[in-house]
N, C-alpha and C positions, 0 to 999 in steps of 0.2 A: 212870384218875384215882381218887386216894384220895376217898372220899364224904364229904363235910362231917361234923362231929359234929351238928351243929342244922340241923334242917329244914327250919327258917324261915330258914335262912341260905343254905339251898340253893335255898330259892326264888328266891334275888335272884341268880342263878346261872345265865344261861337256857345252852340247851345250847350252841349256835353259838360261844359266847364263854367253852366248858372251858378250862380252864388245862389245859398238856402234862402228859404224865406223865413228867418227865424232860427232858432238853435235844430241842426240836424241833430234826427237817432245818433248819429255816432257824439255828438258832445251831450249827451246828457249828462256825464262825470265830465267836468268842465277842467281844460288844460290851464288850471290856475299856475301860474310862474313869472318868473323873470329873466330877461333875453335883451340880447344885443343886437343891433344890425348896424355895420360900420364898413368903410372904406380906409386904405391907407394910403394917405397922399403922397407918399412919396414912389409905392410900387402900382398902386391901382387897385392891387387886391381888394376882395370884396369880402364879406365874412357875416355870420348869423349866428349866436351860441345863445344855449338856454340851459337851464335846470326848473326842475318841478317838482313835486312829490305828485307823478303820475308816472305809469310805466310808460316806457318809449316814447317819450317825447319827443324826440329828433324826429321821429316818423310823422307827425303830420304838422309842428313850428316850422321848423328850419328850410326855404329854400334859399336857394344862388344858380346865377349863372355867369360866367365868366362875359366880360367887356357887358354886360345887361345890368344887372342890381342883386340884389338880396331882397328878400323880405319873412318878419315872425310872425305868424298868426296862433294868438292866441285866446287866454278866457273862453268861454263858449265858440269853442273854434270852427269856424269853415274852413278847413282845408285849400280849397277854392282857390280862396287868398292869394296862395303860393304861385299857382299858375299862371293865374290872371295878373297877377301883379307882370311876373314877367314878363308874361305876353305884352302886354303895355309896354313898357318900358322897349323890349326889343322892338318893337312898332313905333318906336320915338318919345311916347309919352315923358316926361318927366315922373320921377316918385312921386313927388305931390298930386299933382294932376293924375296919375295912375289910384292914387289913394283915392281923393277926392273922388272919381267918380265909383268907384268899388262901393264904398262906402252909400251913396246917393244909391244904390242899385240895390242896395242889401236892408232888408227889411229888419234884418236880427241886428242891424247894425248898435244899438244900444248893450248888445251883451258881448260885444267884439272888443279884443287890442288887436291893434295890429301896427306895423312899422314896416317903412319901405326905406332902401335906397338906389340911386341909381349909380352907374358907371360914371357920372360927370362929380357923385358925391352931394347931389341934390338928396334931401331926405324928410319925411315927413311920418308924423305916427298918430294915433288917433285910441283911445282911451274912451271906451263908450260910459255914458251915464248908469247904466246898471252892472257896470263890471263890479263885481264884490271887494270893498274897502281890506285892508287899503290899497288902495289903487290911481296908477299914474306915471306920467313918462317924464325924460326930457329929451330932448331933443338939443345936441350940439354942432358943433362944424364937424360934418363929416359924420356920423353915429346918432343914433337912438337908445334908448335905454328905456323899458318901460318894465312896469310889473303889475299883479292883482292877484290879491285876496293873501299879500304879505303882513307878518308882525305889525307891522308898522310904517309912516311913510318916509323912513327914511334910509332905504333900501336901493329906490332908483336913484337918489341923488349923491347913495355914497360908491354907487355904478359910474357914473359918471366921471365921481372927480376920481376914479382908480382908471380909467379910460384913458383920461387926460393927461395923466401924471405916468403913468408906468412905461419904461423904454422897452423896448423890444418890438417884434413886427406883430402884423396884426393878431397871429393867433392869440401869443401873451399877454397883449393891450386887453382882448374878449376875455380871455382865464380871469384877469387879476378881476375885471367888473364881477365877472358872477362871483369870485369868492370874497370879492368886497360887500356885494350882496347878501351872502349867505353870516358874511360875519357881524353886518348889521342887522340880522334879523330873520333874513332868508324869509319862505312861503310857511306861516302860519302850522301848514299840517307836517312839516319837515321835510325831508330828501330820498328822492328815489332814481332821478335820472336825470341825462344830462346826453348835450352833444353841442359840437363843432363845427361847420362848413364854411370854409376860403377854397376862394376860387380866385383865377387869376384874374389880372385886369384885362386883358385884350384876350376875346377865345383865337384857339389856336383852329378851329372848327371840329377840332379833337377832343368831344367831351372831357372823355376816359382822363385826356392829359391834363384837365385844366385844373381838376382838384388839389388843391396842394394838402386840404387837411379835410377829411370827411368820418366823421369819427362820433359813435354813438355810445351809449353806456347805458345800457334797458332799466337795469336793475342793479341798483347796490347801495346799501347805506351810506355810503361815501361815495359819491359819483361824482363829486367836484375833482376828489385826490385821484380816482380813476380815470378823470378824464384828462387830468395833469401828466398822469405817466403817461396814457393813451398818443399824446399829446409830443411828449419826448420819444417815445419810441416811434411814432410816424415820423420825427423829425431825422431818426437817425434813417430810418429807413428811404426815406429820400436823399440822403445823401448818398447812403448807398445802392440806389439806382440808378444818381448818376454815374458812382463809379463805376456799374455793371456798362453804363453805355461806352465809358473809358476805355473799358478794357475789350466792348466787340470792336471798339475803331483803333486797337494795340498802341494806345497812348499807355502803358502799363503804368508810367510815371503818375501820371494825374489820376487812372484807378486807386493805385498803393494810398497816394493823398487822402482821396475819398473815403475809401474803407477805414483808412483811420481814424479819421474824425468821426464815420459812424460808429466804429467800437468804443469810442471815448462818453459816447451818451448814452452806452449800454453794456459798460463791461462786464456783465454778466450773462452774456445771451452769448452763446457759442457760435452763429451763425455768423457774428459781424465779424469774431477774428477768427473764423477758419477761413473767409472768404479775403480779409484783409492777408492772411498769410499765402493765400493763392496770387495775389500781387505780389508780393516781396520775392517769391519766390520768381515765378513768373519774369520778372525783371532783373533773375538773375544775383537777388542777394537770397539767394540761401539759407545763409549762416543766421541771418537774420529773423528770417521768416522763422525757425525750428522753434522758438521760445510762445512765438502766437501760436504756432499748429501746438503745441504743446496746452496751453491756455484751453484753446476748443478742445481737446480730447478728453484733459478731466474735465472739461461741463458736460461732454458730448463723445462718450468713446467711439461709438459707428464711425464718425466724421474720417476715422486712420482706414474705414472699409472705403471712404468715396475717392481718395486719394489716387490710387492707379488708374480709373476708371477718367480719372482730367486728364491724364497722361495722355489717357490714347485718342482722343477729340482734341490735342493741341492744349489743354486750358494750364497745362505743369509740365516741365519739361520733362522729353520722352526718354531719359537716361536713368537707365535703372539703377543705379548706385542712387540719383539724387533722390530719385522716387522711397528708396528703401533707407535712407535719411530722415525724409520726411516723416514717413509712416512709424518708423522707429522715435520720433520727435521725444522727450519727458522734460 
């Protein structure tokens, strides 16, 4: 590996985590694709999405860390990439300047893409001379978008203006690019995988918590439309964990809310309204609750066996007539 030009730069450098001198054993099938890295000005959130016709892609493009950056490493990939960019960045670095020197260190650097962002929405991306055509980024306020070894070159820039243009939060703004990607052209050899990473803006020092969307798709001929549903069903699914939190601190009112909304982004998943009728219940409407627990029983008949078993842990009330209501639900 070429030695940094500054000292101090190498300090932030630890050894474990050298960047290849040239394409590692593991990129010799080279992660040809196209990928985003973006911030949303308005919540901070940070985010990275990609698709390729490689399997698992998400496993070695996509990092983030909450209040740090993002960054995609791809084409003849170092892995590398992902950590050190971090590291940088959580160390102060700017993206750029975190790029900038990655780049200056890496010998393979002519068969690399790579893009960074940081936490302030500083951003920078870098498209090597032998990445295979066609190939190339842009770079806007706030995002990157780049690609290689695509149909044609106009793939990242019709990334871009779907970036720009589409409302919604950040996960949405990354979906519409890739599948604006894919609809102009996509990667040359076609579609295999795809993923997602947003993280919060400011870490809570709680990894586990910062993830808001972390979502892989290995394998499937449709990994755009799978990472779409993937995509709505983590959505509901965060809603309804906040209402699980609602309902340990017996706000039952703002539970019931919660669950519903997450049933409404999945009405076919028995789990968001059996637990949505465990609130209405719970708060004492009854009458109400019987037509959801009715709902979850034909997607999910066991769901009438979990029914007494809340009773007796407080989570439905402990009165046997209402219990035997419930259970009886159609």
């Amino acid at each position: 590996m070429r030695r940094l030009a500054a000292a101090s730069f190498a300090l932030l450098l630890p050894a474990p985590l050298a960047l290849s001198a040239g394409p590692s054993p593991s990129s010799l099938r080279p992660v040809h694709t196209y990928s985003i890295v973006a911030r949303d000005e308005k919540t901070g959130e940070l985010g990275v999405a990609v698709q390729s016709h490689a399997f698992s892609v998400g496993s070695g493009v996509t990092w983030a860390e909450a209040g740090v950056g993002a960054v995609a490493t791809q084409s003849f990939i170092d892995p590398a990439y992902g950590p050190l960019g971090l590291e940088l960045m959580r160390a102060g670095r700017s993206a750029p300047d975190a790029l900038k020197g990655l780049i200056a260190a890496d010998e393979g650097r002519d068969v690399r893409q790579v893009a960074m962002i940081d936490a302030s929405g500083r951003v920078a991306a870098h498209t090597g001379a032998k990445c295979i055509p066609a190939a190339g980024d842009h770079v806007g306020t706030g995002y990157s978008v780049q690609a290689n070894l695509m149909d044609n070159d106009r793939v990242w820039p019709a990334m871009a203006q779907a970036f720009e243009t589409t409302k919604g939060d950040l996960a949405e703004r990354m979906l519409a690019a890739l599948e604006a990607a894919q609809a102009a052209g996509g990667d040359i050899r076609g579609m295999q995988s795809a993923a997602i990473l947003v993280v919060k803006g400011v870490s809570s020092g709680k990894p586990w918590q910062d993830k808001i969307f972390d979502l892989r798709v290995e394998d499937n001929p449709q990994p755009l439309v799978e990472l779409r549903r993937l995509v709505n069903f983590q959505r509901a699914n965060n809603i309804a964990n906040e209402g699980d939190r609602f309902f340990e601190k017996k706000d039952v009112a703002a539970a019931e809310k919660a669950y519903a909304a997450a049933e409404a982004l999945v009405p076919d998943f028995a789990e968001m309204a059996f637990w949505h009728g465990v609130a209405l219940a719970s708060s004492g409407k009854v009458d109400e609750s019987l037509p959801v627990f009715a709902k979850a029983y034909r997607m999910y008949p066991k769901f009438r066996e979990l029914v007494p078993r809340l009773a007796t842990v407080g989570l439905l009330p402990d009165d046997p007539k209402v219990i035997a209501r419930i259970v009886a639900a159609k």
